[in-house]
PyMOL Python script that loads the backbone (N, CA, C, O; Angstrom):
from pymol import cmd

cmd.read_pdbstr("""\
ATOM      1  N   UNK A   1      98.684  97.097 111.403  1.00  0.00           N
ATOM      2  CA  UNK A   1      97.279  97.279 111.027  1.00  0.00           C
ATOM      3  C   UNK A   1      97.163  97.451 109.502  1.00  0.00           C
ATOM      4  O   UNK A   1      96.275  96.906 108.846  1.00  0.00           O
ATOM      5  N   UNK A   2      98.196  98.313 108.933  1.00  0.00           N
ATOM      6  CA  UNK A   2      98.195  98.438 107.474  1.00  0.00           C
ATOM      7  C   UNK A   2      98.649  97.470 106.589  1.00  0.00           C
ATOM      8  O   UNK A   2      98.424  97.441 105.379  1.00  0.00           O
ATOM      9  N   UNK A   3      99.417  96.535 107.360  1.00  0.00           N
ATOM     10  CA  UNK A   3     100.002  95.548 107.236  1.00  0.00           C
ATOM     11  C   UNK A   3      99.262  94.153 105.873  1.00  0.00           C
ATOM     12  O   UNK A   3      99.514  93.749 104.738  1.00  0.00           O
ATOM     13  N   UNK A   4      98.257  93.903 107.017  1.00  0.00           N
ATOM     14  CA  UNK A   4      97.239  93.348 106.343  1.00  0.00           C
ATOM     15  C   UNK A   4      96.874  93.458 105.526  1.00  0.00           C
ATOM     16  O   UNK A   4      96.776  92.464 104.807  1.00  0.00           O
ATOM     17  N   UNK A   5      96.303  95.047 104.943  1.00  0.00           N
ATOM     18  CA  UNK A   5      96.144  95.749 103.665  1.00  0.00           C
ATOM     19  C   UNK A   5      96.854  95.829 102.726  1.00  0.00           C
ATOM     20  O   UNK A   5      96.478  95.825 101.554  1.00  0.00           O
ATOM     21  N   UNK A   6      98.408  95.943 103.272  1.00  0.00           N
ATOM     22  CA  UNK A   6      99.708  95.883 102.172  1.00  0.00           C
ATOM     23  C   UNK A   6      99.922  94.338 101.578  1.00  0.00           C
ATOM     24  O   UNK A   6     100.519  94.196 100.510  1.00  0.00           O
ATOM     25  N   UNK A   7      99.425  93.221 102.293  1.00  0.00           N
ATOM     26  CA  UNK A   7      99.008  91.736 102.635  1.00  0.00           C
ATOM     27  C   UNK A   7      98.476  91.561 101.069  1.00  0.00           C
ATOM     28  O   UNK A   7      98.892  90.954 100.082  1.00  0.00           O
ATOM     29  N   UNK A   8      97.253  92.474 101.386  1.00  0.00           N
ATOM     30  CA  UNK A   8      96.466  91.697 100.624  1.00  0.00           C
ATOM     31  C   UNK A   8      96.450  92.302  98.866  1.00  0.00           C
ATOM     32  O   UNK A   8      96.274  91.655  97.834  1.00  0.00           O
ATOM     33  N   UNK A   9      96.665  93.532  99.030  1.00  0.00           N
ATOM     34  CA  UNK A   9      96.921  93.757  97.799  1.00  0.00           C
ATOM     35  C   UNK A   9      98.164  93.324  97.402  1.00  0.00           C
ATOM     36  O   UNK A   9      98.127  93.056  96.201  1.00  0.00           O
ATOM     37  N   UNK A  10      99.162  93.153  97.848  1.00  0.00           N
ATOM     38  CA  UNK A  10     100.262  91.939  97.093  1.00  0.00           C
ATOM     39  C   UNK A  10     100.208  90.996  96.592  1.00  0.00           C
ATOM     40  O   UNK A  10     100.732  90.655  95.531  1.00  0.00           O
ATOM     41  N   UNK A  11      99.129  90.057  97.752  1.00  0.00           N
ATOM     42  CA  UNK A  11      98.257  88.885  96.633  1.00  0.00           C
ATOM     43  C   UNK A  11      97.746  89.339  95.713  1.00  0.00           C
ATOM     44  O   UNK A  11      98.109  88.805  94.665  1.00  0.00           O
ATOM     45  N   UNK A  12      96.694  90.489  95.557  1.00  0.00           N
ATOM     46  CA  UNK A  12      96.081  90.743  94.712  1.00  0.00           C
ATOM     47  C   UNK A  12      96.548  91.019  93.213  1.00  0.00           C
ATOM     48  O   UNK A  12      96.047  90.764  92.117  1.00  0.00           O
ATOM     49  N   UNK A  13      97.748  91.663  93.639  1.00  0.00           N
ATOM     50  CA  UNK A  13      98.756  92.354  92.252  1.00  0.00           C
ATOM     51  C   UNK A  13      99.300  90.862  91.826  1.00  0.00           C
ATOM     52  O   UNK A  13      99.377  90.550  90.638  1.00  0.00           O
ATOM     53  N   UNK A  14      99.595  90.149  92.669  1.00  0.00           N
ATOM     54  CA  UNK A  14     100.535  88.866  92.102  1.00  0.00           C
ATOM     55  C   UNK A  14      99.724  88.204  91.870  1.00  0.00           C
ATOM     56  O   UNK A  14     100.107  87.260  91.179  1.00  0.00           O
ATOM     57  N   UNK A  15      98.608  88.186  92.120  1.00  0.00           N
ATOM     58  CA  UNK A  15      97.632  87.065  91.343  1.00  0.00           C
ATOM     59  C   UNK A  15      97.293  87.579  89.733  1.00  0.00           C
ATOM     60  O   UNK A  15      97.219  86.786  88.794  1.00  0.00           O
ATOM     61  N   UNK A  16      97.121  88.923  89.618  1.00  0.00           N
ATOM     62  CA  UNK A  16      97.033  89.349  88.596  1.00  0.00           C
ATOM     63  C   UNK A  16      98.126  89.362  87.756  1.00  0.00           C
ATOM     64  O   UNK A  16      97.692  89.110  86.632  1.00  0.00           O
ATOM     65  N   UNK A  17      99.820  89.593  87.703  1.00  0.00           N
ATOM     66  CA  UNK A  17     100.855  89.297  86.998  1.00  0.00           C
ATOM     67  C   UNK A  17     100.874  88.073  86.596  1.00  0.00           C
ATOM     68  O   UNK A  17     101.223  87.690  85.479  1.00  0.00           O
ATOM     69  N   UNK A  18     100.325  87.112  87.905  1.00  0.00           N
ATOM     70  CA  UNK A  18     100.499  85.315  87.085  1.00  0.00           C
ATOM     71  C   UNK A  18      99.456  85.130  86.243  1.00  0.00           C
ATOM     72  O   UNK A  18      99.626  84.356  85.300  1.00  0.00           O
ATOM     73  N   UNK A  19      98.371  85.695  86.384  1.00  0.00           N
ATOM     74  CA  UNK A  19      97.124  85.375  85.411  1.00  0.00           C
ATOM     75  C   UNK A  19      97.867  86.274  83.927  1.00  0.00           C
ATOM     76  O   UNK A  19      97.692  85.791  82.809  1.00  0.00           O
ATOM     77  N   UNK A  20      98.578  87.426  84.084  1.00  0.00           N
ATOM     78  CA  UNK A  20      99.036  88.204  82.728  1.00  0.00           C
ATOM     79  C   UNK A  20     100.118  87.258  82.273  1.00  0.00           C
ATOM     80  O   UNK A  20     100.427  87.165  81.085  1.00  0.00           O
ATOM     81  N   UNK A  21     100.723  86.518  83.289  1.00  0.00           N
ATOM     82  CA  UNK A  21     102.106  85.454  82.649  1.00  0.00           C
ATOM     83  C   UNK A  21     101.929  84.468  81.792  1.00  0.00           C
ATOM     84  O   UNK A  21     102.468  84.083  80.754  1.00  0.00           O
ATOM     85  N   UNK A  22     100.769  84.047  82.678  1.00  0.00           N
ATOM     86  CA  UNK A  22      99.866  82.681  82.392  1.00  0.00           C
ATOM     87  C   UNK A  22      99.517  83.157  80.653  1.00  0.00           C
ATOM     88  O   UNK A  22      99.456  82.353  79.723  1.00  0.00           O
ATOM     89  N   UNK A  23      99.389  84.135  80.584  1.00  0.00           N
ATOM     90  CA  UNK A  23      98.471  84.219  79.286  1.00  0.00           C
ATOM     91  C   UNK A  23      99.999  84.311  78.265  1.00  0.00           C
ATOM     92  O   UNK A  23      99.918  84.400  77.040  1.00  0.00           O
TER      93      UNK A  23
END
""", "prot")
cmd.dss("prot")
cmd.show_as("cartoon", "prot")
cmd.util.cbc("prot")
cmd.orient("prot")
């Protein structure tokens, strides 16, 4: 159930490191 949540903020964090890489 938390799963999902742990899911999605992983995308969330790794979308944000590649957008900080990206730069």
């Amino acid at each position: 159930m938390e799963i999902r949540s742990a899911e999605k903020m992983l995308e969330t964090i790794f979308s944000f490191k590649n957008a900080v890489l990206a730069r």
